[in-house]
C-alpha positions as CSV (number, residue, x, y, z in Angstrom):
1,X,-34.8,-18.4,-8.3
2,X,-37.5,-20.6,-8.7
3,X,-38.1,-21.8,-12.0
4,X,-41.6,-24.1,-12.2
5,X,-42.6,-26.5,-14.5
6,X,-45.8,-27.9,-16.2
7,X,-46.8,-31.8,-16.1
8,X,-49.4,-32.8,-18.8
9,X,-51.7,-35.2,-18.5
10,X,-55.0,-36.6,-20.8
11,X,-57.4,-38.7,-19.2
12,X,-59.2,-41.7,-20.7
13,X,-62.0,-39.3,-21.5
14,X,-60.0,-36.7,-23.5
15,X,-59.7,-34.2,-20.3
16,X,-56.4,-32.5,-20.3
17,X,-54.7,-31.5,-16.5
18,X,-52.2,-29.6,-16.6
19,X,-49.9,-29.8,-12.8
20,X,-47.3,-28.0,-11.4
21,X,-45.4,-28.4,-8.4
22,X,-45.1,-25.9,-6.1
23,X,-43.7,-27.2,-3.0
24,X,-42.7,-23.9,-1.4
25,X,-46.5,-22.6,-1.4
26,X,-48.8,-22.2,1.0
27,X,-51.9,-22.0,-1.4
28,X,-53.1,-23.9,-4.0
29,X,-55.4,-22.7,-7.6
30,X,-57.2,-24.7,-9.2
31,X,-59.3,-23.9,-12.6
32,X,-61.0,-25.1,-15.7
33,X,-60.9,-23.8,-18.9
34,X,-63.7,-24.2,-21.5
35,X,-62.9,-23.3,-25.2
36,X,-66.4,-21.9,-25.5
37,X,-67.6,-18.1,-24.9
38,X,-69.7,-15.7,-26.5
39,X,-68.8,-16.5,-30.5
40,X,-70.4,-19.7,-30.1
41,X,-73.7,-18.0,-30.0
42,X,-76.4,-16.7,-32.3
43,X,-79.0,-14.0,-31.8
44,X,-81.6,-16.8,-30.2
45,X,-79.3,-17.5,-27.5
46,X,-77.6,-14.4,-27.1
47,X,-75.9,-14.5,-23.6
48,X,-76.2,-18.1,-23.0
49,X,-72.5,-18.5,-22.0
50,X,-72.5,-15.8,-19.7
51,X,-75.8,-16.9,-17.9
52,X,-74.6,-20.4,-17.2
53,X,-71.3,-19.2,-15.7
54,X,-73.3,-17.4,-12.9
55,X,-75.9,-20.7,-12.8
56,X,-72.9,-22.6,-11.9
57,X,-72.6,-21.0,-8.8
58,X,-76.3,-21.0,-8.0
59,X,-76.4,-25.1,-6.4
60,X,-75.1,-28.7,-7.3
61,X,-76.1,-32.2,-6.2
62,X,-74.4,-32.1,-2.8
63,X,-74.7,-28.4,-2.3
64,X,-78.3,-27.4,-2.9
65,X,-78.0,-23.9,-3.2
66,X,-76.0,-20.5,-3.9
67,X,-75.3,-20.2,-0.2
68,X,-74.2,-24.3,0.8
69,X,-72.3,-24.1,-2.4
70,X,-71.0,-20.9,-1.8
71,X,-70.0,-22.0,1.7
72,X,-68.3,-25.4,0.7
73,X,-65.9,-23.6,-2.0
74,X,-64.9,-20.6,0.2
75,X,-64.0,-23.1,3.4
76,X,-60.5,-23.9,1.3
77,X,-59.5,-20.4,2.6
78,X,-59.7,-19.0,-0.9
79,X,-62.0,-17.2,-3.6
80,X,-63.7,-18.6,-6.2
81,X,-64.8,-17.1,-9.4
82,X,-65.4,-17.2,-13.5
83,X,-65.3,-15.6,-16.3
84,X,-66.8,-15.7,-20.0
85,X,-64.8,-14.1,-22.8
86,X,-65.6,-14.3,-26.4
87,X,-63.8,-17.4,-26.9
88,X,-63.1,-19.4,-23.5
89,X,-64.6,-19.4,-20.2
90,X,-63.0,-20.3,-16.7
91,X,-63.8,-21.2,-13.1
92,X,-61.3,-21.1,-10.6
93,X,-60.8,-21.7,-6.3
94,X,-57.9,-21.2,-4.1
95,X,-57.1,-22.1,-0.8
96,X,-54.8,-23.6,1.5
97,X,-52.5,-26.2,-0.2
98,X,-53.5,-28.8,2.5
99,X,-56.9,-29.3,1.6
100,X,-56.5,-29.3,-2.4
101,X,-57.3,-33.1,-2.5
102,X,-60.8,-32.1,-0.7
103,X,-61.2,-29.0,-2.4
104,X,-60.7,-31.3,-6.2
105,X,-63.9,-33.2,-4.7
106,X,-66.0,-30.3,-4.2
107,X,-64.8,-28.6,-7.5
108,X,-66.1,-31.5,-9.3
109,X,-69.7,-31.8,-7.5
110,X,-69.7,-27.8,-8.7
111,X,-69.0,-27.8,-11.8
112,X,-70.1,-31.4,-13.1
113,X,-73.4,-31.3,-11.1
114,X,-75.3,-28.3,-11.1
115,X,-78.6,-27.6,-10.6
116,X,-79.5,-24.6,-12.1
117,X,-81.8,-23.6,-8.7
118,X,-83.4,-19.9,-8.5
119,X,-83.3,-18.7,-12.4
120,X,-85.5,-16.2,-11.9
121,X,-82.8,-14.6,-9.1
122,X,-79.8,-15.0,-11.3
123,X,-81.6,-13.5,-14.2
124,X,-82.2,-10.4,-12.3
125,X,-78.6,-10.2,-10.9
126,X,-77.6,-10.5,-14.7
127,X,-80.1,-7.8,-16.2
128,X,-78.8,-5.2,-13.1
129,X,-75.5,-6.2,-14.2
130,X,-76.3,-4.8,-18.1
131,X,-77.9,-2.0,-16.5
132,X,-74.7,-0.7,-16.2
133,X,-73.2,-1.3,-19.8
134,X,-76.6,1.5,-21.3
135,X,-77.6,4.7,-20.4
136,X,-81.0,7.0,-19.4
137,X,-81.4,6.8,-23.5
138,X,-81.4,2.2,-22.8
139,X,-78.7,3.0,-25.3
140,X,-74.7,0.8,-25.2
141,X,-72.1,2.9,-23.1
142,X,-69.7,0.2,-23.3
143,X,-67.3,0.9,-25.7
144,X,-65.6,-2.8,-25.4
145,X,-68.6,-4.5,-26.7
146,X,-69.6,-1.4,-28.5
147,X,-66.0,-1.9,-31.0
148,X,-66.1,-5.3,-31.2
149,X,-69.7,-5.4,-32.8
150,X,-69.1,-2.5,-35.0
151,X,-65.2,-4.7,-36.3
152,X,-66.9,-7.5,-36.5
153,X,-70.8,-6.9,-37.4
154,X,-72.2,-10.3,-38.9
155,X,-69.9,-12.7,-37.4
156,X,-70.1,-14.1,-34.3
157,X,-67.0,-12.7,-32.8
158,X,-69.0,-9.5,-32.4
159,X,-71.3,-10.7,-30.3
160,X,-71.7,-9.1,-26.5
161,X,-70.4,-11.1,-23.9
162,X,-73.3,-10.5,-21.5
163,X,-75.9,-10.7,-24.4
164,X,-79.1,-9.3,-25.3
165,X,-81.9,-7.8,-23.2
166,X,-84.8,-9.8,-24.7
167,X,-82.9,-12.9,-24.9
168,X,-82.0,-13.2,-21.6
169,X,-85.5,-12.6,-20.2
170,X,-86.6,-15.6,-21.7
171,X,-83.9,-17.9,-21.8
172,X,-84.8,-20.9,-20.3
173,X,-83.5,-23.7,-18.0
174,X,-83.2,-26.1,-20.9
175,X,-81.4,-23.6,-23.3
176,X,-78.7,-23.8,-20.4
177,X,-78.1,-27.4,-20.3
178,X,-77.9,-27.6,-24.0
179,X,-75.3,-25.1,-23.5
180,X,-73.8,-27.2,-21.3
181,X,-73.9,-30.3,-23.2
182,X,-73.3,-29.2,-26.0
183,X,-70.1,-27.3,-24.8
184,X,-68.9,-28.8,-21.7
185,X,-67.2,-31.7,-23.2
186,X,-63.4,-33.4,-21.9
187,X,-61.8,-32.7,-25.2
188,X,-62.8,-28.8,-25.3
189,X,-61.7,-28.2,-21.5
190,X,-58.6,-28.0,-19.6
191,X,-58.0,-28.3,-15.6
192,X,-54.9,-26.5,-14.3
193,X,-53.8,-27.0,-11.1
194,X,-50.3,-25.8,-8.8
195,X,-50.2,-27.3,-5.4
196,X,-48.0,-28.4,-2.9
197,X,-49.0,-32.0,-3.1
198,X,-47.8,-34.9,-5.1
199,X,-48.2,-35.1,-8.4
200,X,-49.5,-38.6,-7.9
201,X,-52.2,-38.0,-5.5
202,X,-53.7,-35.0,-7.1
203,X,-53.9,-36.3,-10.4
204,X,-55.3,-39.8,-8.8
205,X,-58.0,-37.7,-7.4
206,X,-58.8,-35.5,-10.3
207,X,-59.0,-38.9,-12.3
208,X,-61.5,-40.1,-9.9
209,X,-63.9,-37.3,-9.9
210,X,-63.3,-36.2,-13.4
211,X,-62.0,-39.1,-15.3
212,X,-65.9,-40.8,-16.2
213,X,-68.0,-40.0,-19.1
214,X,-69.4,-36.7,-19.0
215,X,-73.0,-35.9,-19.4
216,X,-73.1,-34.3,-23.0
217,X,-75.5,-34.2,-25.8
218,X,-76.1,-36.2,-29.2
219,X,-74.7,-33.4,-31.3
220,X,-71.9,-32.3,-28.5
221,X,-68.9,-30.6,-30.0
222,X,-70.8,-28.3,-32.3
223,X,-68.6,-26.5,-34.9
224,X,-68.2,-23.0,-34.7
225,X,-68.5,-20.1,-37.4
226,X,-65.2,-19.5,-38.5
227,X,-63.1,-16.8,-38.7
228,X,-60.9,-18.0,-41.5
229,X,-60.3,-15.4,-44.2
230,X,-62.0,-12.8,-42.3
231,X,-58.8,-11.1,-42.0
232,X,-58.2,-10.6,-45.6
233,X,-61.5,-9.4,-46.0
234,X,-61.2,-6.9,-43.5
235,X,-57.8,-5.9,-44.7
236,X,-56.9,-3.9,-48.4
237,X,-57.3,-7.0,-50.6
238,X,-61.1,-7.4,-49.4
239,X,-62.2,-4.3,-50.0
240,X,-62.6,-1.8,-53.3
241,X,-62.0,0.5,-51.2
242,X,-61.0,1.6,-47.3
243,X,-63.9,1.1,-45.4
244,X,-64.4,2.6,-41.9
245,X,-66.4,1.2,-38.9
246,X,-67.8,4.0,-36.7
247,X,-70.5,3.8,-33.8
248,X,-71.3,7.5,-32.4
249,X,-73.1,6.9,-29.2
250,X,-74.7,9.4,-27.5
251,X,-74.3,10.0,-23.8
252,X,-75.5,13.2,-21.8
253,X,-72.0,13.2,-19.8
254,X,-69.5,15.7,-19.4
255,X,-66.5,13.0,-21.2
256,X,-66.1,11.3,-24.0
257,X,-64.4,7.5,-24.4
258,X,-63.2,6.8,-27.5
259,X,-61.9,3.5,-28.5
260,X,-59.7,2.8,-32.2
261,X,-59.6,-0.6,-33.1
262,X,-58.0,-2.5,-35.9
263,X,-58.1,-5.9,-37.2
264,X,-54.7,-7.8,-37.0
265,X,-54.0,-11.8,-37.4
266,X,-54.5,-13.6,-34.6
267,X,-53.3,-17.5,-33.0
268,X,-50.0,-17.5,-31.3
269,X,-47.2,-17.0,-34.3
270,X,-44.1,-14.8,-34.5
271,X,-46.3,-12.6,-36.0
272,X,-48.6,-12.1,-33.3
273,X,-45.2,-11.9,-31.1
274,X,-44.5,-8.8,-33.5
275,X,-47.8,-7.4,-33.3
276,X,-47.7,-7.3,-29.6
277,X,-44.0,-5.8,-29.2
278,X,-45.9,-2.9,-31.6
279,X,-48.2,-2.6,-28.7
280,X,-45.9,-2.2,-26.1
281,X,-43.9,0.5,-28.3
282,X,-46.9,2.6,-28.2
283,X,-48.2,1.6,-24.4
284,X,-45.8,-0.3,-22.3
285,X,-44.8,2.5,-19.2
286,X,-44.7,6.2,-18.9
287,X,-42.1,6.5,-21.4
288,X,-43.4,4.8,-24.4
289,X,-45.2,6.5,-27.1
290,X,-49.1,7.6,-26.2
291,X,-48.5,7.8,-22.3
292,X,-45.7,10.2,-22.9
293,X,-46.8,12.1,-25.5
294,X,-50.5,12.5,-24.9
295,X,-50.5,12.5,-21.0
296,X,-47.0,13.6,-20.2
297,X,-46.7,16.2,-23.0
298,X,-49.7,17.9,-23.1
299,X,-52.4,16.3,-20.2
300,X,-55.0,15.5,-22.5
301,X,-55.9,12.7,-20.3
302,X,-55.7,10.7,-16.6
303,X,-55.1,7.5,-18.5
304,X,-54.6,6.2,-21.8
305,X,-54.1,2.1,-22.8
306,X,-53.2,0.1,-25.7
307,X,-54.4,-3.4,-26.2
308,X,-54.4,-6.4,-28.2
309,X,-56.5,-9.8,-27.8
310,X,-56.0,-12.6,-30.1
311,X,-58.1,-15.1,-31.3
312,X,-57.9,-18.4,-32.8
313,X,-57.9,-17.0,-36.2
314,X,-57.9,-13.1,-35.6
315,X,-57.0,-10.5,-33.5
316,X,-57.8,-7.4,-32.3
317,X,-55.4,-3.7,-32.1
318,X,-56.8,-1.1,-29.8
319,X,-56.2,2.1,-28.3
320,X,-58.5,3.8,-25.2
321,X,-58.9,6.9,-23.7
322,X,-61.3,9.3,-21.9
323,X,-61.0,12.8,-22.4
324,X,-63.1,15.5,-21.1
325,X,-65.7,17.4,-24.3
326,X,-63.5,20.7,-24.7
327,X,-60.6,18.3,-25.8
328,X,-61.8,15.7,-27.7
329,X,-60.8,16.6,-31.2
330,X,-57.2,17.2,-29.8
331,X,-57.1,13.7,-28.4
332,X,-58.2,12.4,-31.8
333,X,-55.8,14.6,-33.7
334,X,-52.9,13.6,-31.7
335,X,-53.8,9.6,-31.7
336,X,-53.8,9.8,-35.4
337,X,-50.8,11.7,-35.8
338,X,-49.3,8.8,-33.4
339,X,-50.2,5.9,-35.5
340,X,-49.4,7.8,-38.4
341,X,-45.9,8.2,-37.0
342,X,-45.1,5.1,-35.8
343,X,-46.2,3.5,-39.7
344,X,-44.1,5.7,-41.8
345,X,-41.0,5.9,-39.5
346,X,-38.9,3.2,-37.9
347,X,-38.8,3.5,-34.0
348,X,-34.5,4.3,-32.7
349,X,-32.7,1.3,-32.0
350,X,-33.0,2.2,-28.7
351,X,-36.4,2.7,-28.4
352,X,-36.9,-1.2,-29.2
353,X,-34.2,-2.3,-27.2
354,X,-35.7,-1.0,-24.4
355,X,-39.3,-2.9,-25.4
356,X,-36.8,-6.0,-25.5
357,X,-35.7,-5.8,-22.3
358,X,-38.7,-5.2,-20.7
359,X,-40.5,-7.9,-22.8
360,X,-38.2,-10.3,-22.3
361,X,-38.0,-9.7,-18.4
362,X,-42.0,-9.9,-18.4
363,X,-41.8,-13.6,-20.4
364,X,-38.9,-14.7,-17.4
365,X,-41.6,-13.7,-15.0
366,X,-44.1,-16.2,-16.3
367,X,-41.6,-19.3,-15.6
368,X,-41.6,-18.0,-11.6
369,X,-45.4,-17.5,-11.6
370,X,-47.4,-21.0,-11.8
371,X,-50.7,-19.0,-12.6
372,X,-49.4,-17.2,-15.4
373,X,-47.3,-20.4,-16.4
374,X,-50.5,-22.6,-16.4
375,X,-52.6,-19.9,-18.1
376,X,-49.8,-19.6,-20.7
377,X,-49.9,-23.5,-21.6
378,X,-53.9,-23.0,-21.7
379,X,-53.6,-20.3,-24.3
380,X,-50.9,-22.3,-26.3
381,X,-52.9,-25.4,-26.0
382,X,-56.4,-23.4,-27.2
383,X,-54.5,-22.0,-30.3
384,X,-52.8,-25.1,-30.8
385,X,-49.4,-23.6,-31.2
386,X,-46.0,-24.7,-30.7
387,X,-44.3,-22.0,-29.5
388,X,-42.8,-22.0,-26.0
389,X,-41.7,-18.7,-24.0
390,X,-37.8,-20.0,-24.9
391,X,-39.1,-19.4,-28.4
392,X,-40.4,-16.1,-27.8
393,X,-37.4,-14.8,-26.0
394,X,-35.5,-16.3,-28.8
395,X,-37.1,-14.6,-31.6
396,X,-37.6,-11.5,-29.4
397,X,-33.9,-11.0,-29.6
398,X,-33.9,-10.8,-33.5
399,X,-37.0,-8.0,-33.5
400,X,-35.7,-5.2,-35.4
401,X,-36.6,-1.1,-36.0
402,X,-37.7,-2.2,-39.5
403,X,-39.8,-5.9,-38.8
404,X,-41.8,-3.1,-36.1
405,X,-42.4,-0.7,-39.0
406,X,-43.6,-3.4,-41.4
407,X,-46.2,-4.8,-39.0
408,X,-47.2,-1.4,-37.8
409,X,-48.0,-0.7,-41.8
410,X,-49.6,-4.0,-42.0
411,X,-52.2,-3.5,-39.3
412,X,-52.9,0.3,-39.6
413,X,-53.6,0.0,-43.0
414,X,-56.2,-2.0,-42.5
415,X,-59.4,-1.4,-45.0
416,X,-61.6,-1.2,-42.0
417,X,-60.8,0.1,-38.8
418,X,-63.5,1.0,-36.0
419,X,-64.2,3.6,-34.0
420,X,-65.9,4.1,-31.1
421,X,-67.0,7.3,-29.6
422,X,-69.5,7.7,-26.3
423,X,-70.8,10.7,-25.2
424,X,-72.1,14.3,-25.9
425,X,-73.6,14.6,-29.1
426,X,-71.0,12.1,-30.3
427,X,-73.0,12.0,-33.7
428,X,-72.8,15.6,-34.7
429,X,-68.6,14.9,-35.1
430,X,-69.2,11.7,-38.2
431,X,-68.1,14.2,-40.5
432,X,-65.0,15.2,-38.2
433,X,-63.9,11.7,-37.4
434,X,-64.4,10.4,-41.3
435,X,-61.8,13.2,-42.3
436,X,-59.4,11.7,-39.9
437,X,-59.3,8.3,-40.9
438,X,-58.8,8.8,-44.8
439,X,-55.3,9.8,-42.9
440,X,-55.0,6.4,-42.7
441,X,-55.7,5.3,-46.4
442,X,-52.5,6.6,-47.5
443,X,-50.0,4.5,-44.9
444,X,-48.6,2.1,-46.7
């Protein structure tokens, strides 16, 4: 069994690289992590983060365009990519373990040296990319962003990822590198790397390429909006009374997706260890809660998922599902009763024994899976937590029926919860969907 292991290091600069030795591999990955996404935003810049991830990839200094560029990171043998979330943003390239010093050198010219060529191009690649999110009506379909702005209306953490139409036909080359410089700082990014070679060489070569002063601006390092207390505002103490979050989209389709989301704490805490094992006893296999009951049982649906994402201060609890029109109100009906259930009533001892196991064997996993291992000390780091996956397991074996029941009453009683429903004349069933979810003003 192999059983990897992280070396930290912090150049002069502030950068963190995190290394592990994987001497057995063919293939190396190598990322960056930004602790920036879409909640640093506002409504001038809507989209901003998103827009320079694809930029990035659109020319540098030694590679003047999409294509040379394009060309320079695939010849590793690997992929490249990125990705903006709400909070953090990544690049990553793989290839062949034998060329990782080389492919550190052309990382660097990518992402420290870009040149922002053909804006008008990437713009229209973006705005086809949103195309898909709204329908014939130019109204939201997607029920991710949809739920997180209805949650978290007037704070930033409900902003769209990919941003607003109007903004992002007019945002310019400048608003990008003040993204950029502003953002793109050492102390607010992390390189992770696994390779087969040395320690030594790779980290004298990411020193050399990365190690300088960054380009940044006079007010780098911006602070942003947050999120402290929001949680008990949102939650029964905030409120005079229960207050519920609905968007009713209409959609001329022949389904409906329907998305119930909660508030919950966020960070990395035992607490957010708990809140997660409460998401695996409702969604974690064919035998757990929703997928047996609402699939198995009666074939409401093809697929149905529980969620959670956590933030530096909050978190989010979701459920998902699409169900065809003639069904809908069933699906509702028996997703309330569900949550319902699991808050009033203990799961068996053997129900969370199970969850243990398979929790447990999951975190075991991460220690033989340098990507997952990396991305876990990237999370821990960003949430600047403590806790280690031998303190997970560890507290994982003390779970009990009763510390799942109290967290599951702690989150769905919630004084707002959100709702999202898309599709036919979603809007004619307010009335309906208000009646169910003064069900959940009496958990508790």
């Amino acid at each position: 069994m192999n059983i990897f292991s992280i070396r930290k290091h912090i150049l002069k600069n502030g950068l963190t690289v995190l290394y592990c030795h994987t001497p057995q591999t063919v293939a190396f990955e190598l990322a960056i992590h930004i602790n920036t996404g879409s909640r640093d935003e506002n409504e001038s810049n809507s989209g901003v983060s998103h827009f320079l991830e694809h930029m990035m990839f659109r020319g540098s200094r030694k590679y003047p365009n999409s294509i040379s560029l394009s060309n320079a990171l695939e010849s590793f043998g690997g992929e490249t990519n990125a990705m903006t979330g709400i909070e953090n943003t990544t690049y990553w390239l793989k290839g062949d373990a034998e060329k990782t010093l080389k492919a550190i050198e052309c990382f660097a010219d990518f992402f420290l040296y870009p040149n922002f060529a053909d804006l008008e191009i990437e713009r229209s690649v973006i705005l086809q990319e949103m195309a898909s999110d709204f329908n014939e009506s130019g109204d939201s379909i997607d029920t991710e962003s949809l739920s997180y702005s209805t949650l978290f209306s007037n704070h930033p953490l409900g902003n769209s990822i990919i941003g607003n139409e109007e903004v992002i036909k007019k945002l310019s080359v400048e608003e990008l590198h003040q993204k950029r410089k502003d953002f793109y700082i050492p102390s607010r990014c992390i390189i992770t790397i696994h390779t087969s070679i040395s320690e030594e060489e790779v980290i004298k070569v990411i020193d050399q390429h990365f190690g300088h002063r960054w380009e940044h601006s006079q007010n780098a390092n911006p602070q942003r909006v947050s999120a402290e207390g929001l949680i008990s505002k949102l939650h029964l103490n905030g409120f005079k009374k229960p207050q519920n979050a609905l968007c009713l989209q209409n959609n001329p389709d022949n389904q409906f997706s329907a998305k119930i989301i909660f508030p919950t704490i966020g960070g990395l805490s035992k607490d957010v260890i708990l809140v997660t094992f409460l998401q695996r006893i409702l969604d974690d296999g064919i035998c757990t809660r929703l997928p047996a009951n609402i699939r198995e049982k009666h074939g409401l649906v093809y697929d149905i998922s529980c969620d959670t994402q956590f933030f530096y201060e909050v978190g989010t609890f979701s459920i998902d599902a699409t169900v065809s029109e003639n069904l809908i109100n069933i699906l509702l009906d028996k997703l309330t009763f569900e949550i319902i259930s699991i808050s009033n009533e203990a799961p068996s001892i053997n129900e969370v024994e199970h969850i243990k196991f398979r929790y447990i064997f999951d975190l075991k996993q991460i220690k033989e899976t340098p990507s997952r291992l990396l991305n876990r000390e990237v999370i821990t780091t960003f949430m600047n937590s403590s806790i280690t996956i031998d303190d997970e397991i560890e507290f994982l074996k003390t779970v009990t029926p009763e510390m799942v029941l109290n967290i599951a009453k702690r989150i769905f009683s919630s004084s707002k919860r959100g709702l999202v429903l898309v599709g036919p004349k979603s809007r004619k069933k307010r009335d309906y969907i208000e009646s169910l979810l003064k069900k959940f003003d009496k958990i508790g």
